[in-house]
C-alpha positions as CSV (number, residue, x, y, z in Angstrom):
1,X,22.9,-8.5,-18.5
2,X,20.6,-5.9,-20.0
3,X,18.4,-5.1,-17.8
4,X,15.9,-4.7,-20.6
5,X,15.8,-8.3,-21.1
6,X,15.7,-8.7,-17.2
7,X,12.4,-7.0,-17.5
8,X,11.1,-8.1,-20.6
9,X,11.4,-11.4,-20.2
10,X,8.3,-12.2,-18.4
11,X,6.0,-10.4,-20.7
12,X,7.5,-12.3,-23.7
13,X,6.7,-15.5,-21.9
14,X,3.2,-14.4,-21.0
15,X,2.6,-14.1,-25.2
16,X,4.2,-17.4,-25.6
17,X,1.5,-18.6,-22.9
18,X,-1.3,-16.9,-24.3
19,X,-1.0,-18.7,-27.8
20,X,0.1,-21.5,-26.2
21,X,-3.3,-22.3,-25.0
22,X,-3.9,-22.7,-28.7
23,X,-1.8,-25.3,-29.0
24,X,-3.0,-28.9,-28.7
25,X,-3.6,-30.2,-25.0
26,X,-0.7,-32.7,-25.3
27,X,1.4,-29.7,-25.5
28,X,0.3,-27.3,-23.6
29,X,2.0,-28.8,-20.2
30,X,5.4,-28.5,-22.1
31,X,4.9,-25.1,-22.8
32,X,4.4,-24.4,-19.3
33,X,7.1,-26.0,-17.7
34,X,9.4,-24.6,-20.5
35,X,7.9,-21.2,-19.6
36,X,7.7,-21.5,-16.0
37,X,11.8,-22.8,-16.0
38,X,12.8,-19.8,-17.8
39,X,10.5,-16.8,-15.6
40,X,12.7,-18.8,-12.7
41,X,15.7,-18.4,-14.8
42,X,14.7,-14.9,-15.5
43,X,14.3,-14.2,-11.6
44,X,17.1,-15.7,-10.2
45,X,18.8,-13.2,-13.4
46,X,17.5,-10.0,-11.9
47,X,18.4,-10.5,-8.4
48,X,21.7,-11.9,-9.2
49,X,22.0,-8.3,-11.2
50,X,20.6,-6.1,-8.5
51,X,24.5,-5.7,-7.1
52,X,24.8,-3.6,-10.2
53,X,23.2,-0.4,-10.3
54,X,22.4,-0.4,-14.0
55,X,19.8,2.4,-14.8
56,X,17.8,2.2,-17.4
57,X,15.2,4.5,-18.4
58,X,13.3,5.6,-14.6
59,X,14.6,1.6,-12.9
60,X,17.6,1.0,-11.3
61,X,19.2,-2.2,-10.9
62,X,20.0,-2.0,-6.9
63,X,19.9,-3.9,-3.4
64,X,17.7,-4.7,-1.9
65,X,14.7,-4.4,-3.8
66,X,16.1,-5.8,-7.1
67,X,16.9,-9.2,-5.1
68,X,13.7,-9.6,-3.3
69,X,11.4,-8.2,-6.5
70,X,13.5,-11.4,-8.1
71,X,13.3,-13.8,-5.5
72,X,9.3,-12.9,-5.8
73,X,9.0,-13.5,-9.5
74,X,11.1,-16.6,-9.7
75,X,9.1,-18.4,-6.9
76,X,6.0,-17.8,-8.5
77,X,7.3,-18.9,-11.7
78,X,8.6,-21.9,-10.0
79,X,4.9,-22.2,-8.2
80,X,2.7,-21.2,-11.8
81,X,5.2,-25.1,-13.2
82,X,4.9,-27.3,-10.1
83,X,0.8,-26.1,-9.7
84,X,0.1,-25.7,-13.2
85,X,-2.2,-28.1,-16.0
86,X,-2.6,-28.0,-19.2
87,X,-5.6,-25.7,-18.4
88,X,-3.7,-23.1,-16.6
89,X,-1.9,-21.2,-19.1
90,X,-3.7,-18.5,-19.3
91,X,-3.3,-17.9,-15.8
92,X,0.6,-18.6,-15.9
93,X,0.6,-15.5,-18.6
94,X,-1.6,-13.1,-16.8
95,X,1.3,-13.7,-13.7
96,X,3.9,-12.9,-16.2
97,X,2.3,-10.0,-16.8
98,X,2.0,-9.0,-13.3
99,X,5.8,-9.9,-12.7
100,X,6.8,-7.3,-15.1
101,X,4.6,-4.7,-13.9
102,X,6.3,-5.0,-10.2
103,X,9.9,-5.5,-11.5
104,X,9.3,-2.1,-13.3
105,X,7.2,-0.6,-10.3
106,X,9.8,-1.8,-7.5
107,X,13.0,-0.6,-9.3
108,X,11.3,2.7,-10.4
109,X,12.8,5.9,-9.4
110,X,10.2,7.9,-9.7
111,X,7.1,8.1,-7.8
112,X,4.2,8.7,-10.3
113,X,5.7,5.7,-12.9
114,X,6.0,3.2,-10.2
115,X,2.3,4.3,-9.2
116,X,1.2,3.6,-12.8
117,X,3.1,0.4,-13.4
118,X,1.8,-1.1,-9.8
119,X,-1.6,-0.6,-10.4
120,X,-1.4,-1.8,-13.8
121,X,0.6,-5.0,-12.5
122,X,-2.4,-5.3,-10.2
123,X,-4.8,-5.2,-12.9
124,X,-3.3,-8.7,-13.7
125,X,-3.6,-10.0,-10.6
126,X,-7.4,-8.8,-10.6
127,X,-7.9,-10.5,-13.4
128,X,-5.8,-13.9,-12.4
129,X,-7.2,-14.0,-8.8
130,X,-11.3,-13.5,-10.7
131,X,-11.0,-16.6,-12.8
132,X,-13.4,-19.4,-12.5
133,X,-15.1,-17.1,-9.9
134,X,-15.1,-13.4,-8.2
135,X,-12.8,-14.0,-5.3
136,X,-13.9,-10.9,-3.0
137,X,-11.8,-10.8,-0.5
138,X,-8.5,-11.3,-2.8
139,X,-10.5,-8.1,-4.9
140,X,-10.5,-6.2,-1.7
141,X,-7.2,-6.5,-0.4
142,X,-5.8,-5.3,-3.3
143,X,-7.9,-2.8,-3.9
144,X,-7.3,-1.5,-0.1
145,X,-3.5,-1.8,-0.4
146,X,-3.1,0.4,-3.6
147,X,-5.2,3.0,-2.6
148,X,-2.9,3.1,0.8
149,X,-0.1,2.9,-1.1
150,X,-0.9,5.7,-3.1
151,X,-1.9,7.9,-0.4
152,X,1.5,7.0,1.8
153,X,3.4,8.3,-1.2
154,X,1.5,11.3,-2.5
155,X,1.7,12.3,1.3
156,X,5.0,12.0,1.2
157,X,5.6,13.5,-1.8
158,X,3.5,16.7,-1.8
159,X,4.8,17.1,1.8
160,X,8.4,16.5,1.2
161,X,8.4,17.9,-2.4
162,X,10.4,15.0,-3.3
163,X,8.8,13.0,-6.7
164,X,11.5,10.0,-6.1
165,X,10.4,6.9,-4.7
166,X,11.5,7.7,-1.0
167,X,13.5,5.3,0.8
168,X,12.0,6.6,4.3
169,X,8.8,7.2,5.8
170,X,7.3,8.9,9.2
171,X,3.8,9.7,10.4
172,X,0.6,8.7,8.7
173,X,2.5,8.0,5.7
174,X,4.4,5.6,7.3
175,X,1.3,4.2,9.1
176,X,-0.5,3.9,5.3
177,X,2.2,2.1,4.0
178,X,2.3,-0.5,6.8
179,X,-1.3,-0.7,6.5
180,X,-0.9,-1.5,2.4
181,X,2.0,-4.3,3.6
182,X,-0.3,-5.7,6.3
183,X,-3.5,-6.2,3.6
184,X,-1.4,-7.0,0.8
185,X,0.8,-9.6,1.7
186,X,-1.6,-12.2,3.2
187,X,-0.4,-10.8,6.9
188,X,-3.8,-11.3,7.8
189,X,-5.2,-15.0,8.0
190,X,-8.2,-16.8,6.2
191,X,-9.2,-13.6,4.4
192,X,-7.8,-11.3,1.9
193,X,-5.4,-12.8,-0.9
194,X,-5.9,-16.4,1.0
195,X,-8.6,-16.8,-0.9
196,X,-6.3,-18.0,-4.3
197,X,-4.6,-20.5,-2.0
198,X,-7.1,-23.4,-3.4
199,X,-6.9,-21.6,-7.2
200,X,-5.6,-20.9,-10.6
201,X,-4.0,-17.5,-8.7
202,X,-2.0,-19.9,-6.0
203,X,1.3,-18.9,-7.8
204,X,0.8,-15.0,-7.5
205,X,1.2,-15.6,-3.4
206,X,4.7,-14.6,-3.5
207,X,4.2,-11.3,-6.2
208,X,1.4,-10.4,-3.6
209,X,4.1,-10.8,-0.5
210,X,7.1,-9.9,-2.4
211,X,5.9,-6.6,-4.4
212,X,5.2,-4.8,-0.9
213,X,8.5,-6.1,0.6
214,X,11.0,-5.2,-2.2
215,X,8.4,-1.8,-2.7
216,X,8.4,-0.8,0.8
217,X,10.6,-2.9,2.5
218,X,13.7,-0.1,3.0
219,X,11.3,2.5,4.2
220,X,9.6,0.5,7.0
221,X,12.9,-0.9,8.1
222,X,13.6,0.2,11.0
223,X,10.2,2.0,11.5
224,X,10.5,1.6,15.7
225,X,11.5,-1.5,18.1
226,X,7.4,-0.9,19.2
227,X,6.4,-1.8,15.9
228,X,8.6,-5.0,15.9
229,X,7.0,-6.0,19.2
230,X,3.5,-5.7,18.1
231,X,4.3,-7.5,15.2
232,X,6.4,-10.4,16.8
233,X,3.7,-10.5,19.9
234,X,1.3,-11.4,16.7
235,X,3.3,-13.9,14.6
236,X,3.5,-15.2,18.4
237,X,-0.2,-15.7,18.7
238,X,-0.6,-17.0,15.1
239,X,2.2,-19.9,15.7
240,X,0.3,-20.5,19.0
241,X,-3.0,-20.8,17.0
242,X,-1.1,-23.0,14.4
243,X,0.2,-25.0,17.6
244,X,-3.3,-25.3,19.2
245,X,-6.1,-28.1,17.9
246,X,-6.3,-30.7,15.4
247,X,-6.6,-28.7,11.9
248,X,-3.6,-26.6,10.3
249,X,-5.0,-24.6,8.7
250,X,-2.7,-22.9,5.8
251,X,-3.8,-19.4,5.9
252,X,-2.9,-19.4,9.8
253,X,0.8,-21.0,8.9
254,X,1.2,-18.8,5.8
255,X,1.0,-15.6,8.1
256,X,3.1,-16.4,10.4
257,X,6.2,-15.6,8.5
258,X,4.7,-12.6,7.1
259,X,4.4,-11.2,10.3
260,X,8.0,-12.4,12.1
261,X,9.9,-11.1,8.8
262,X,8.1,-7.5,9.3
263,X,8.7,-8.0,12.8
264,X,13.1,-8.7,12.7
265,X,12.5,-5.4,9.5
266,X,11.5,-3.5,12.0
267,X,13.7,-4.3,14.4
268,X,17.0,-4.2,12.8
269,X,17.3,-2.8,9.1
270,X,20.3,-4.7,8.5
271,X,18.1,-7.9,8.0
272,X,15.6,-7.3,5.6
273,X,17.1,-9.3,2.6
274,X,17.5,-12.4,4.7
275,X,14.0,-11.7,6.3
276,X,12.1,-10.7,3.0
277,X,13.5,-14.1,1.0
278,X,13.1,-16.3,4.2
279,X,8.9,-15.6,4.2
280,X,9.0,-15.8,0.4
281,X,10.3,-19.1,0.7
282,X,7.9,-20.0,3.6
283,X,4.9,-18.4,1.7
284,X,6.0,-20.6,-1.5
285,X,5.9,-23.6,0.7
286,X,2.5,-23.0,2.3
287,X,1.3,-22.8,-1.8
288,X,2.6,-25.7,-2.7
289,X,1.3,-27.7,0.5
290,X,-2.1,-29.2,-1.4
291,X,0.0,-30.7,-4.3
292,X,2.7,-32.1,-2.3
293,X,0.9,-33.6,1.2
294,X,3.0,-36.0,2.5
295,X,6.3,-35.2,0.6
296,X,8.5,-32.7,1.8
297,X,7.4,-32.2,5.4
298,X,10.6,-32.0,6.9
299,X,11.7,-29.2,4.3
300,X,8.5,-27.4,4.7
301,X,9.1,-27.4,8.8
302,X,12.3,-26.0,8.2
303,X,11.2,-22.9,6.2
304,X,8.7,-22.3,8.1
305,X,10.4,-22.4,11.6
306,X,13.0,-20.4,10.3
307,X,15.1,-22.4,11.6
308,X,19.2,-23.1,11.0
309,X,20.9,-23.0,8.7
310,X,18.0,-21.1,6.3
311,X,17.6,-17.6,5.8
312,X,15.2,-16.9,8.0
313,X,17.7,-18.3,11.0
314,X,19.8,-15.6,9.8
315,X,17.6,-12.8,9.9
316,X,16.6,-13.5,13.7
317,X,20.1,-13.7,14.5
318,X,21.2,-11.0,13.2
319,X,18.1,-8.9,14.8
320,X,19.3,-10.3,18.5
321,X,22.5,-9.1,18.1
322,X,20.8,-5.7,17.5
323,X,18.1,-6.1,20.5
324,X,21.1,-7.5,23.0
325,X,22.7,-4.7,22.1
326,X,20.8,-1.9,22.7
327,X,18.9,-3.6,25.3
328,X,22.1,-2.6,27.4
329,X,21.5,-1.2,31.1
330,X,21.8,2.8,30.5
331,X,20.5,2.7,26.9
332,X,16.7,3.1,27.0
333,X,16.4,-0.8,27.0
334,X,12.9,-1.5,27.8
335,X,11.5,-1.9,24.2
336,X,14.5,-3.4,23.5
337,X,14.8,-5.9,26.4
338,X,11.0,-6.9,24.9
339,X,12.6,-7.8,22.1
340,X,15.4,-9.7,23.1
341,X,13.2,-11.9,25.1
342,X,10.2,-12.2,22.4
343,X,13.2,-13.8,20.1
344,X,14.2,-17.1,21.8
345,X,10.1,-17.4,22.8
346,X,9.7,-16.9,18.4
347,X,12.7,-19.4,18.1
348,X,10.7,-21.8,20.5
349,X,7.4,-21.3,18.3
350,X,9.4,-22.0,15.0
351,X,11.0,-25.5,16.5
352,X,7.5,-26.0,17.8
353,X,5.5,-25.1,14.1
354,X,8.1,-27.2,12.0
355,X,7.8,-30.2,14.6
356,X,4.3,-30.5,13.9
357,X,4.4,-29.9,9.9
358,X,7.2,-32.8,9.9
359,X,4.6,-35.2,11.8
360,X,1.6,-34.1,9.9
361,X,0.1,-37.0,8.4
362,X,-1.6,-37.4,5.1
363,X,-1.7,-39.5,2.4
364,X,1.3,-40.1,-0.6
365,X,-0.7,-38.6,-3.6
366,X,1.3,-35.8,-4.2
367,X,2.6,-34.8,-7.4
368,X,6.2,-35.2,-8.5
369,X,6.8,-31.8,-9.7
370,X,5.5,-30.1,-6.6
371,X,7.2,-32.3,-4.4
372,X,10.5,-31.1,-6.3
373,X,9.8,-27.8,-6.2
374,X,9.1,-27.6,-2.3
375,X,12.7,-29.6,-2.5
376,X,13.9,-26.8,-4.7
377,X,12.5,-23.9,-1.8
378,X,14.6,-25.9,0.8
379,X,17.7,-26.3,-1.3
380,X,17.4,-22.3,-2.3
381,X,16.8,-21.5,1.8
382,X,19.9,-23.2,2.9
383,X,21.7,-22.2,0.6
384,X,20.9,-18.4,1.0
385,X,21.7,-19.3,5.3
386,X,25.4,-20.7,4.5
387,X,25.9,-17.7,1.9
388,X,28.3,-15.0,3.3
389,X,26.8,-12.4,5.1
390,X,27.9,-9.3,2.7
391,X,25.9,-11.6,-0.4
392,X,22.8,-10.6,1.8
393,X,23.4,-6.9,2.5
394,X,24.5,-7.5,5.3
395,X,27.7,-6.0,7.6
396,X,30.6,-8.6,8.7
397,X,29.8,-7.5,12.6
398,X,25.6,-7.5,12.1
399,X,25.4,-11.5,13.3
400,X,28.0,-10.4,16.1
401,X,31.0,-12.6,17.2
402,X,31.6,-16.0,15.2
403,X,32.0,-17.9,17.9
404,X,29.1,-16.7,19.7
405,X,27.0,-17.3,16.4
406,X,28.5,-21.3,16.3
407,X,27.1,-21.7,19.6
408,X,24.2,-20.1,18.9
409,X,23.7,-22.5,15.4
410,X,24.7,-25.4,17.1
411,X,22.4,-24.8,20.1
412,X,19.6,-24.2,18.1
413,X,20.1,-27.3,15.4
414,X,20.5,-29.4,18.7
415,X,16.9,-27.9,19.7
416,X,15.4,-29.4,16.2
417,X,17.2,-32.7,16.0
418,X,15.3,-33.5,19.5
419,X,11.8,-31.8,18.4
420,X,12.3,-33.9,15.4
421,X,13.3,-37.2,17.0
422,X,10.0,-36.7,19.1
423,X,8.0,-36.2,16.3
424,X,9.2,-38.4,14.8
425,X,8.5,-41.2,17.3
426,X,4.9,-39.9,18.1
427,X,3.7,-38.9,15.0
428,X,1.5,-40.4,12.6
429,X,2.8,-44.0,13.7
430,X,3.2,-43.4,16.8
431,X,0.1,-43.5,19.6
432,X,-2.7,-42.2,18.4
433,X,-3.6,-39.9,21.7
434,X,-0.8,-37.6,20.2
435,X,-3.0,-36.3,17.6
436,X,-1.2,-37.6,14.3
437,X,-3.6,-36.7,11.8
438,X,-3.8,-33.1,11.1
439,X,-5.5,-32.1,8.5
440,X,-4.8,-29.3,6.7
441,X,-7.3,-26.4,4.9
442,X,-7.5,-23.3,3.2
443,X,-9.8,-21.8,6.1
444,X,-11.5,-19.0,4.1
445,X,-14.3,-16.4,4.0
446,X,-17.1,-17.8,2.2
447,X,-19.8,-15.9,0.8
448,X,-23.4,-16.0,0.4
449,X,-24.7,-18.4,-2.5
450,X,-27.0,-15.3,-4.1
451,X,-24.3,-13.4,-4.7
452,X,-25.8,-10.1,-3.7
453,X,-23.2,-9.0,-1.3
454,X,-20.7,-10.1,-4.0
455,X,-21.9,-7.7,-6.3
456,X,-22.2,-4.9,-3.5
457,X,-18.6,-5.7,-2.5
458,X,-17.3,-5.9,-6.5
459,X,-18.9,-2.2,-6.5
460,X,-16.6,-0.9,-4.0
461,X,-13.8,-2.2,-5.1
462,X,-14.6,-0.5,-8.3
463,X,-14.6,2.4,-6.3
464,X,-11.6,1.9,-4.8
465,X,-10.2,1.5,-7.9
466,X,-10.7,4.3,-9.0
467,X,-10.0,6.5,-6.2
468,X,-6.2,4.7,-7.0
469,X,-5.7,5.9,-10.2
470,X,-7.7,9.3,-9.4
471,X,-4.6,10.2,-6.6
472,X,-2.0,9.3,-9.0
473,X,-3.6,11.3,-12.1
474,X,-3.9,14.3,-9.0
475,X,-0.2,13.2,-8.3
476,X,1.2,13.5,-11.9
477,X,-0.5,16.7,-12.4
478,X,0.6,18.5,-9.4
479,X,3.7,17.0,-9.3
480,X,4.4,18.0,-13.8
481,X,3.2,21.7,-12.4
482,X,6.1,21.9,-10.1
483,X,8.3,20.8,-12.5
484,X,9.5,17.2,-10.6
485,X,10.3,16.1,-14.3
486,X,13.1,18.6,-16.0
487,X,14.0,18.2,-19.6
488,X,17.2,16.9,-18.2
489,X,15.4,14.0,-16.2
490,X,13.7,12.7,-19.4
């Protein structure tokens, strides 16, 4: 398919949204859901596509970001129709925007256009995440992200002398563009872009998670096996903090898979497909938990447990083959040794997590179309863990011997039937001293009722803002003075 249309799509359909909300109120729900169905069509397109490495213009149509920037876009398409009123079109098309913005940024190939595109696409999300009211700590994360995200890669750049969108990083850029993951991609809980989970901006969570991943996912893979323990020792602590009490709060859940997909990344390159689309589905899920209470518990446990036979079961398999590996005797195997015995502890926590979502206890009022689409996320998880391994990027030998991985399935689907069965006979009809009735809340920063540190805090992020776009200006200038853009490259 042209990729032109790949692109293009989304911005078309945020017009048709736009003067939609013109249209009579009996209509305007259609013209969502007809919208929304075909940004997921549109999604599904590109990373379908991304095996192809169609260029045009400064994008290239390639693996792996093209299938998680896709994956990103169609799930929040998917999220903008299940979440979405007759009053929330104008919302929908200010996240169409944004998707084209990070299809273009994410599949650029050069570094001062993806620059420009991201922090227009962010614009949008400004705007979507400020409606109704100024959400400040949404403002601030991405404020804080793009400004590290433009100083990892003009580092980079004016160091290296390279103007492509590098594909490895070391050093403080490195630790920047972790830093612009962390605070972008709702990695840390109950403040930053948590703040839309109970808002019109709900369906940008997975642009906000997937941009960074499919942006910077390649060059932090691999970045060290001690920055896969520190980030596996945290998802740890925040399924443990899930685990412990009576509220769930969403915003605890919804990082944990942030920070076990960076933390298999990290680990073992190989993965990051598998581990990118896994926490995109989990994220999705977490969004879609108000609308859909008690419906689709049992799918929403699953995704979230990354347990067999999803994606995310995948991904930590494949990263214990690497961690067994090299955790050898004679083959420097202490960080490694960490790892492979953080893994079955993560595996424990996931049967644990998705135990308790499937017994959570609320009452039926969910809404059909949510409870579809969190249906829809399972379906799209499974399937992506029963796809062949080389559909995901991934070697024939990275999830080791077959048979070993058989056992290793079967073991671990064994390990959820049984936390299931007990769940599901103490649960919410079972004895009450079990603690049935969690109840479950967006756990956010709230501000001041005057406002005044609202303002304060709007002003830096103005700031902020600005100090973005100054770098990249600085960037484009330097970088046209060198000459990173030959006649021949126009």
């Amino acid at each position: 398919m042209n990729p032109v249309i790949l692109y293009s799509v989304h911005t078309l359909l945020a017009v048709v949204l736009a003067v939609g909300t013109l249209a009579p109120p009996k209509w305007r729900r259609s013209i969502l859901l007809g919208a929304a169905a075909l940004g997921c069509i549109g999604g599904l397109a590109l990373a379908l596509a991304s095996g192809d490495d169609t260029v045009w213009r400064s994008t290239t149509l390639s693996q792996p970001r093209g299938i998680i920037a896709g994956t990103a876009v169609a799930c929040a398409w998917l999220l903008a129709g299940a979440l979405g009123s007759d009053r929330t079109l104008g919302s929908a098309s200010l996240m169409g925007l944004a998707s084209t913005g990070i299809l273009l940024a994410t599949l650029g190939d050069w570094i001062v256009p993806a620059l420009a595109i991201w922090l227009a696409s962010s614009v949008a999300l400004v705007a979507l995440v400020s409606l109704g009211e100024v959400r400040v700590g949404a403002l601030l994360a991405i404020g804080v992200s793009d400004l590290a995200l433009v100083g990892a890669f003009a580092l980079h750049a004016l160091d290296e002398r390279v103007w492509t969108v590098p594909d490895s990083l070391a050093g403080l850029p490195l630790a920047l563009a972790a830093a612009s993951l962390v605070v972008r991609s709702g990695a840390l809980p109950r403040i930053g872009i948590w703040e839309a989970l109970d808002s019109q901006a709900a369906p940008a969570l997975p642009l906000l998670l997937g941009g960074p991943l499919a942006l910077l996912g390649v060059p932090l893979s691999g970045s060290g096996p001690w920055v896969s323990i520190a980030a596996l020792v945290v998802a740890l602590g925040l399924g443990g903090l899930s685990l412990w009490g009576r509220d769930l709060r969403l915003s605890v859940v919804g990082s944990w898979p942030v920070w076990l997909s960076m933390g298999l990344i990290a680990a073992a390159p190989a993965v990051l497909i598998p581990a990118a689309l896994a926490a995109l589905l989990a994220l999705s899920a977490v969004a879609l938990w108000p609308a859909t209470h008690g419906l689709a518990r049992p799918s929403r446990g699953l995704l979230l447990g990354f347990l067999p036979l999803t994606a995310g079961w995948m991904a930590i398999v494949g990263t214990a083959v690497v961690a067994f590996d090299r955790g050898a005797p004679g083959a420097r195997p202490l960080a490694w040794s960490l790892i492979a015995g953080l893994l079955p502890l993560t595996v424990a926590a996931g049967v644990a997590l998705a135990a308790r979502v499937a017994r959570q206890s609320a009452p039926n009022t969910s809404e059909t179309i949510a409870a579809w689409a969190a249906r829809a996320l399972f379906v799209a998880g499974v399937c992506l863990g029963l796809l062949s391994p080389s559909a995901l990027g991934l070697a024939r030998d990275t999830l080791g011997d077959l048979d070993n991985v058989l056992a290793l399935n079967g073991v671990a689907v064994g390990l959820a039937f049984v936390a299931g069965a007990i769940a599901y006979r103490r649960g919410p009809e079972g004895a009450s001293s079990v603690g049935a009735q969690v109840e479950a809340s967006a756990g956010t920063l709230v501000y001041s009722e005057d406002r005044a540190d609202t303002a304060v805090m709007v002003g830096v992020f103005a700031l902020i803002a600005v100090g973005s776009l100054a770098a990249v200006t600085y960037l484009a200038f330097e970088g046209l003075s060198y000459g990173f853009l030959p006649p021949s490259n126009l």
